[in-house]
Backbone bond lengths (Angstrom), bond angles and torsions (degrees), N, CA, C in turn:
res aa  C-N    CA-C-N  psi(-1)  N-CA   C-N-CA  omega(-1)  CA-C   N-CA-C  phi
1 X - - - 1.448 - - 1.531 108.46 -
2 X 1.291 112.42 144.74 1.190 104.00 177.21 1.655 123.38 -114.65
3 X 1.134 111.73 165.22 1.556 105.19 -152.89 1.237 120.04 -85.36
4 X 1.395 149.03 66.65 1.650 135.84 177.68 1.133 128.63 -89.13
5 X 0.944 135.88 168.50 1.817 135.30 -163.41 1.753 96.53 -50.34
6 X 1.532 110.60 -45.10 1.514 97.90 -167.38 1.769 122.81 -53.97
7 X 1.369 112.51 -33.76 1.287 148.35 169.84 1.587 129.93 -71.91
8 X 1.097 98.79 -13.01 1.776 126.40 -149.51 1.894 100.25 -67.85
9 X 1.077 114.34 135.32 1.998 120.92 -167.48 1.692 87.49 -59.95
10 X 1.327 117.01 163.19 1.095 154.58 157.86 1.732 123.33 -65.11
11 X 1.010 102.67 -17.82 1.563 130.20 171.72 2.079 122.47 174.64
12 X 1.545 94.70 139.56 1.048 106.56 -174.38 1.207 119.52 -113.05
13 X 1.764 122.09 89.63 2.089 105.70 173.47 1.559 101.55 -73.29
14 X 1.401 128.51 144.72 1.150 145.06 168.84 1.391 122.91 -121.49
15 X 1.240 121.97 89.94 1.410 128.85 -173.88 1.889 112.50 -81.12
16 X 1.117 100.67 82.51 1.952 93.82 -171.81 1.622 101.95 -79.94
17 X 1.653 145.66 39.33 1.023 128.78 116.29 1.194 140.25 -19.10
18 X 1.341 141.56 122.19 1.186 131.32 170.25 1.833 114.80 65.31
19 X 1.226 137.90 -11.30 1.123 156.43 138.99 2.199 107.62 -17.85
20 X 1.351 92.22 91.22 1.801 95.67 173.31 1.727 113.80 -28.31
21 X 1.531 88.17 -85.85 1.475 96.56 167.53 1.816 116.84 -112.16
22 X 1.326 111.16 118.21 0.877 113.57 171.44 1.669 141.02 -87.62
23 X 1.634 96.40 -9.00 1.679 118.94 167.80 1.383 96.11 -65.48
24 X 1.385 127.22 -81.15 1.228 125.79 -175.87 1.289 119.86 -24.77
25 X 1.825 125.35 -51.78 1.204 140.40 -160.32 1.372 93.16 -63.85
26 X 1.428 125.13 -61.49 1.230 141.36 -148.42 1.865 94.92 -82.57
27 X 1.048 139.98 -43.25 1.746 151.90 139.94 1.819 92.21 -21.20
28 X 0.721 127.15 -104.23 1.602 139.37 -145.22 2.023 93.42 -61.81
29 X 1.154 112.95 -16.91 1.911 113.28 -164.18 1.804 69.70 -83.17
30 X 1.244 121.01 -76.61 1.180 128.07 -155.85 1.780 111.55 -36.55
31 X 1.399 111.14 -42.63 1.121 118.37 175.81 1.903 117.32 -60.62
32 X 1.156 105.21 -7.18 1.159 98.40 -169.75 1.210 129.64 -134.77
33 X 1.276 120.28 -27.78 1.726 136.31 155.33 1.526 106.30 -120.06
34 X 1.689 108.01 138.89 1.203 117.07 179.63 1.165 125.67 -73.82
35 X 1.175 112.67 140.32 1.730 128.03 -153.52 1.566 112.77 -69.67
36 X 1.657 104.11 15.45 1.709 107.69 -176.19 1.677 93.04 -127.90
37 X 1.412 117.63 17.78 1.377 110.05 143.24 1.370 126.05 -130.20
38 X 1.181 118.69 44.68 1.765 144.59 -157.25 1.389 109.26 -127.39
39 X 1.396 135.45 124.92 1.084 145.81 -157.91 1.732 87.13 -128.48
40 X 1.484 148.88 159.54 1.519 148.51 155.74 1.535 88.57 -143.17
41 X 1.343 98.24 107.75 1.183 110.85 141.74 1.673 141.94 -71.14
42 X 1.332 153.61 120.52 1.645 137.84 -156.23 1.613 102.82 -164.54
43 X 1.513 85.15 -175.10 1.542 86.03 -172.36 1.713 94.65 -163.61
44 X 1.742 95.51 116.22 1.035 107.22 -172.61 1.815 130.63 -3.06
45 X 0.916 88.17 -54.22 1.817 119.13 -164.15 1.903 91.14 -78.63
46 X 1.160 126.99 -10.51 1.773 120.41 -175.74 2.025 95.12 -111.13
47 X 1.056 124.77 -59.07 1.348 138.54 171.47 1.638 121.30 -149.56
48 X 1.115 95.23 160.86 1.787 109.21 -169.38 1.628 104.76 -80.28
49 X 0.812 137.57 -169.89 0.905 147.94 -166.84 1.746 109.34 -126.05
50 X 0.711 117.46 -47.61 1.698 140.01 153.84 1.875 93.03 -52.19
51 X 1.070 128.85 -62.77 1.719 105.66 178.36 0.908 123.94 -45.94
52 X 1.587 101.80 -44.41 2.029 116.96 -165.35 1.951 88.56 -55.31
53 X 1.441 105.13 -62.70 1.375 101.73 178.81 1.426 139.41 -33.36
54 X 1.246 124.13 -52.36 1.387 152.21 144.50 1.363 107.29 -11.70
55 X 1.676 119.51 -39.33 1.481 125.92 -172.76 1.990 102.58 -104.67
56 X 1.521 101.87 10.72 1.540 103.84 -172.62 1.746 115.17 81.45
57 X 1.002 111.42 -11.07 1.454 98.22 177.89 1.861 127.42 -94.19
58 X 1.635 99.67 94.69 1.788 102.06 -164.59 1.338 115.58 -72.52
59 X 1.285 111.11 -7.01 1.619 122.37 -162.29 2.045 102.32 -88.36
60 X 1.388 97.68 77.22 1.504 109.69 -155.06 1.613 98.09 -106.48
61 X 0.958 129.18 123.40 1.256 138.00 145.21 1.163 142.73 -101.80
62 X 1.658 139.91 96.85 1.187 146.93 -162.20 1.382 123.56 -84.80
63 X 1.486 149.57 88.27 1.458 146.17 144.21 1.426 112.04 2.65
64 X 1.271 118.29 105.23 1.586 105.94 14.31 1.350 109.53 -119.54
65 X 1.504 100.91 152.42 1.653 103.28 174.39 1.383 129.56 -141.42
66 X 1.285 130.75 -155.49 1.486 118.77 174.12 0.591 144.81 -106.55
67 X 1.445 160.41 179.64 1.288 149.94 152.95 1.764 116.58 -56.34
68 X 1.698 99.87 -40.59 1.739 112.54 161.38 1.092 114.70 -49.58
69 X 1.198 128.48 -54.18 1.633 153.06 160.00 1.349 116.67 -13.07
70 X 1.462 105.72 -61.98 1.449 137.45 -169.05 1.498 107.96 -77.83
71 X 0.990 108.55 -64.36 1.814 121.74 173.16 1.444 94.98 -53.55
72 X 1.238 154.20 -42.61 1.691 142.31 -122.07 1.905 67.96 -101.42
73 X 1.117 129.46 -52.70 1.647 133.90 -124.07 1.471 75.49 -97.83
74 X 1.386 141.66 -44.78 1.426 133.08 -156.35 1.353 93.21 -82.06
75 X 1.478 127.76 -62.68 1.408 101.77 -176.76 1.323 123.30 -68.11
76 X 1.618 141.70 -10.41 1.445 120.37 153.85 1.750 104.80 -70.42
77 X 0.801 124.29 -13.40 2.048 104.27 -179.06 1.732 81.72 -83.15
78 X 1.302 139.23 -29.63 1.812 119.17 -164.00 1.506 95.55 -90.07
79 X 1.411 126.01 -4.95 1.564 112.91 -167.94 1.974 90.73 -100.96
80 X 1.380 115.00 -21.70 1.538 107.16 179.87 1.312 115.06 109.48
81 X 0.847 114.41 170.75 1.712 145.04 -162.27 1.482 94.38 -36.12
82 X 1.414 102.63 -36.57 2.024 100.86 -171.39 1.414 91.52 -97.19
83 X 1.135 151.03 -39.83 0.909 149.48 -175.62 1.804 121.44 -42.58
């Protein structure tokens, strides 16, 4: 199946490690699930954090981090927009 907004996951982790192009990746995510259920995971040295933004997605996480880290950010993207 393929993925369009109508269809679109409930939450998105995005690890852009190792990711060819990651503008594109982060271009086509944007197009398709809203950027207040999107988590980007990165690491300085792959993209900025300020790029990921650029494409709307604030839910930024930078390497290195935690597992606390990870959990704190997933349950505000599952609690919503205020969350």
């Amino acid at each position: 199946m393929l993925l369009s907004r109508l269809n679109a996951p409930g939450l998105v982790v995005l690890d852009l490690q190792g990711s060819p192009d990651p503008d594109r990746l982060l271009s086509e995510l944007a197009a398709l699930v809203p950027s207040d259920r999107v988590m980007v995971l990165t690491a300085p040295s792959a993209v900025s954090a300020a790029a990921i933004e650029r494409h709307g997605f604030t839910r930024v996480v930078s390497r290195p981090f935690t597992i606390g880290q990870i959990a704190t950010v997933v349950q505000g993207l599952l609690r919503g927009p205020s969350g």
